[in-house]
C-alpha positions in Angstrom: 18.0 20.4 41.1 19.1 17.1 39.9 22.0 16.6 37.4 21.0 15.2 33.7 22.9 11.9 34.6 21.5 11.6 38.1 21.0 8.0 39.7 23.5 6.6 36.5 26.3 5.1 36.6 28.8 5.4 33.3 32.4 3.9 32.6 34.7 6.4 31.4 38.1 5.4 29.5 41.0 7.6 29.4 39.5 9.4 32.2 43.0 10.3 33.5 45.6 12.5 31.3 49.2 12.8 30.2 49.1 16.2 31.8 47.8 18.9 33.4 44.5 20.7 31.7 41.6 19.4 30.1 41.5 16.2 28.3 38.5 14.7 26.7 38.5 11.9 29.2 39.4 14.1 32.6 36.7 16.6 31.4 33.7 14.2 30.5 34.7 12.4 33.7 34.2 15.8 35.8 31.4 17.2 33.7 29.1 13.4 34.1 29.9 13.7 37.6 29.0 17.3 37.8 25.7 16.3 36.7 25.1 13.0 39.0 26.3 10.2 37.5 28.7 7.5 39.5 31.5 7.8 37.5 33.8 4.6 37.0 36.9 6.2 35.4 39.7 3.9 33.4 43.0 4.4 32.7 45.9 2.2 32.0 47.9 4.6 34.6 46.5 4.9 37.8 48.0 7.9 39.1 46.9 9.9 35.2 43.5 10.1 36.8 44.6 12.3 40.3 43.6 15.6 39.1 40.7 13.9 37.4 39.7 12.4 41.1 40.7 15.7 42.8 38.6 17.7 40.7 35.8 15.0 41.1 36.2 15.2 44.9 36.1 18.8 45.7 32.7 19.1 44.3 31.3 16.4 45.8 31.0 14.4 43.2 31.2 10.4 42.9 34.5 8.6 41.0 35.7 5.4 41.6 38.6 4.4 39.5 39.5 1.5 37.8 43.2 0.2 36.2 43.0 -1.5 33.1 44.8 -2.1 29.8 42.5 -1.4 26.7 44.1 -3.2 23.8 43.6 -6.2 26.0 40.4 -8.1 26.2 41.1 -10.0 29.3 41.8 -6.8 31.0 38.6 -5.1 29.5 36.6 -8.0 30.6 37.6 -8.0 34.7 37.4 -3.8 34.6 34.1 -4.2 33.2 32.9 -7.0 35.9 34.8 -4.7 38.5 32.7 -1.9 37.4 29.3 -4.0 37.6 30.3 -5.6 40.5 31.2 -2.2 42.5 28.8 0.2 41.2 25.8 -2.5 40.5 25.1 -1.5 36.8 26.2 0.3 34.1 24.5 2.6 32.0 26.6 4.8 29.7 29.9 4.0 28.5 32.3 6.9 27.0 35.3 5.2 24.7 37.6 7.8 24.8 41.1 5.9 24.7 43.0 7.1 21.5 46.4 8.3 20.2 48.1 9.2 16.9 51.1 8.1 14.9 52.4 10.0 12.1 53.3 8.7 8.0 51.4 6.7 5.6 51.2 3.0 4.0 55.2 2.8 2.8 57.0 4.6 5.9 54.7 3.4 8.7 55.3 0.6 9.7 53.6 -3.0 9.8 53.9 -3.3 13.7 52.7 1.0 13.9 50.1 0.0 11.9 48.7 -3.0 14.2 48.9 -1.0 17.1 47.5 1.6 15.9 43.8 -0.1 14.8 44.2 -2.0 18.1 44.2 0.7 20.5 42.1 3.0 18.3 39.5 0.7 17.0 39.9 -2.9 18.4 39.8 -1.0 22.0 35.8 0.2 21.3 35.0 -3.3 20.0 36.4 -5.2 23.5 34.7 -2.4 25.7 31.5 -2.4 23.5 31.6 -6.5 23.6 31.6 -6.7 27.1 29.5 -4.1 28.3 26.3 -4.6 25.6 24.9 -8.1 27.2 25.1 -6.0 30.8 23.4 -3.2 29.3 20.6 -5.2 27.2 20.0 -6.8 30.2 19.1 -3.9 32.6 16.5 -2.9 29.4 18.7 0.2 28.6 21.7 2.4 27.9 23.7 4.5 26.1 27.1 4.2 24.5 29.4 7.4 23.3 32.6 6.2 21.3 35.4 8.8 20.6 36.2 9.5 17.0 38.5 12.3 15.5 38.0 14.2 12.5 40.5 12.9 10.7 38.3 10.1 10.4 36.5 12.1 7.8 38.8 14.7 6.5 42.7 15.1 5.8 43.6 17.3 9.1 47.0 18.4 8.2 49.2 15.5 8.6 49.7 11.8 7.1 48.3 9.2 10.0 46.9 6.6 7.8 46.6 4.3 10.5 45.4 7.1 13.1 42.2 8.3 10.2 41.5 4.7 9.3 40.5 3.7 12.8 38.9 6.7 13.4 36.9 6.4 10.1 36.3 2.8 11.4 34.9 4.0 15.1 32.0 6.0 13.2 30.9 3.1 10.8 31.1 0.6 13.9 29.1 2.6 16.0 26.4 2.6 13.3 26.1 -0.9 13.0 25.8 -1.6 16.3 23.3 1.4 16.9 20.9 0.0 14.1 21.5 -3.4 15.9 20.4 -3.0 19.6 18.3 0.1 19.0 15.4 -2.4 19.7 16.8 -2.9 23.0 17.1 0.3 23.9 20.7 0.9 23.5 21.6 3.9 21.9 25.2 4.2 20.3 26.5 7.6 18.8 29.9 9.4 18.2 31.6 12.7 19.2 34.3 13.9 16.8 36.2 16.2 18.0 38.5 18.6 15.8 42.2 19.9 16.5 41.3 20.6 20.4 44.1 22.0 22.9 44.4 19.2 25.1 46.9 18.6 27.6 48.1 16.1 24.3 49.3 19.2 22.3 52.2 20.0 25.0 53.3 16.7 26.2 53.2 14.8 22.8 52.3 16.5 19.7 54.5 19.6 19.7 57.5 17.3 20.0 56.2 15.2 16.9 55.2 18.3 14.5 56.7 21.5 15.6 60.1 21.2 17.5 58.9 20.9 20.7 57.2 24.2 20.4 53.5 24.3 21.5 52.8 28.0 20.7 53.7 27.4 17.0 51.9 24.2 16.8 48.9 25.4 18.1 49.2 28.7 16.1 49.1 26.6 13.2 46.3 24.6 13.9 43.8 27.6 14.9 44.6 28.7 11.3 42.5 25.6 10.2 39.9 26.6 12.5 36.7 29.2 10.9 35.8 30.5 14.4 39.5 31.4 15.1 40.2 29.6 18.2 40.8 25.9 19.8 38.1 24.1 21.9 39.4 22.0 24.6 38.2 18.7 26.3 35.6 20.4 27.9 33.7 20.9 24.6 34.3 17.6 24.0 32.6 16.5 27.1 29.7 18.6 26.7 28.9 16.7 23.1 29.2 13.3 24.9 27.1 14.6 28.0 24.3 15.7 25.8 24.4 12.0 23.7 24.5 10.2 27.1 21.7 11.8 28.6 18.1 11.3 28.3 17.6 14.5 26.1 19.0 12.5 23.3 16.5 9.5 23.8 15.6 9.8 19.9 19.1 9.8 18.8 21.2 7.4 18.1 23.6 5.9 15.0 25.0 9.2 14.4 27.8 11.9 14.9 28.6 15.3 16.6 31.3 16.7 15.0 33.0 19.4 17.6 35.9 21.4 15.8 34.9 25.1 14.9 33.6 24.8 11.5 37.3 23.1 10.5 36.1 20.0 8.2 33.4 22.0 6.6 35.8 24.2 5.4 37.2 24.0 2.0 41.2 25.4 2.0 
């Protein structure tokens, strides 16, 4: 039977990971592949996307990848042509590069601040910039940027900068959904909750919690109504169904994917 993405081709960012498991980018990456899609994957790091390509591989599945730096519109610009030229259209794109600093307006920084809305928010313009007139002119596509819910809710932790662009990803996806919805371009968000990504080892534990992972995650499955942490697979699954056909009558909205967390009130 053919896969829900079968016969398109979708750009991927973050596709690779800072470790081993299941990021949002390695799994959508695996998952769109899974389902027939030619899968252009993006990172700034070559070898982060291996075990996304490995994976990819052993089950037959289609990834080609691509090196390029985000918060760079030059470099956004020759991936993107890379990608058309190698792969001959484009017809999904998953913004999924992101990352988190901690403090608010007086201890962060003015240059943590700039870096923060240009990697978080400034990176889905550039990608979105280039790839629109490609997409508009096959007649279609479909676009699935990467929010957080700290975007919409206090998670546990001041990251002004970190919430603000996130806040900013969902409003910017809903202009630009209302904008080329008459040429059948469909733009929508996933946003995810406090997930156990390969990100919670390698980074955040050493940020919040001493280095220890256990605790860290412990005290983020407290926040969490159905009492345990999704991963990048559930993630992936959100984006999968927004990219696909089955969502051909949405677009301009969100899919929050966090247990019930930001609904709930303590």
């Amino acid at each position: 039977m053919a896969g829900r993405l079968a016969g398109k081709v979708a750009i991927i960012t973050g596709a690779g990971s800072v470790g081993p498991g299941w990021g949002n980018g390695r799994a959508a990456a695996v998952l769109f592949a899974r389902e027939g899609a030619l899968v252009y994957g993006v990172d700034k790091n070559l070898s982060a996307m291996e075990e996304t390509a490995a994976r990819i591989r052993e089950e037959g599945g289609r990834f080609v990848m691509g090196e390029c730096d985000v918060m760079s519109g030059a470099s956004i610009a020759a991936m993107v042509q890379a990608a058309h030229k190698e792969c001959g259209r484009i017809d999904i794109l998953v913004n999924n590069v992101g990352g988190s600093a901690k403090g608010g307006p007086v201890e962060m920084s003015e240059e943590v601040w700039d870096t923060q809305i240009d990697y978080n928010l400034k990176s889905v313009f550039l990608t979105c910039k280039h790839v629109l007139p490609i997409m508009e002119a096959q007649g279609g596509g479909a676009i699935v940027n990467t929010a957080s819910t700290s975007g919409i809710r206090w998670t546990g932790a001041a990251q002004v900068a970190y919430a603000a662009s996130k806040a900013g990803i969902i409003q910017f996806s809903r202009v630009v959904a209302v904008e080329y919805a008459s040429r059948n371009i469909r733009v929508n968000t996933v946003v995810p909750g406090q997930m156990h990504t390969p990100m919670v080892e390698v980074r955040l534990a050493g940020q919040r919690a001493g280095g220890d992972a256990q605790a860290l995650l412990a005290s983020r499955v407290k926040r969490i109504p159905m009492g345990f942490a999704g991963d990048g697979r559930d993630t992936a699954n959100a984006a999968l169904f927004l990219a696909s056909d089955e969502a051909r009558f949405i677009t301009g909205t969100e899919i929050v994917v966090d247990g019930g967390m930001s609904v709930r009130c303590d």
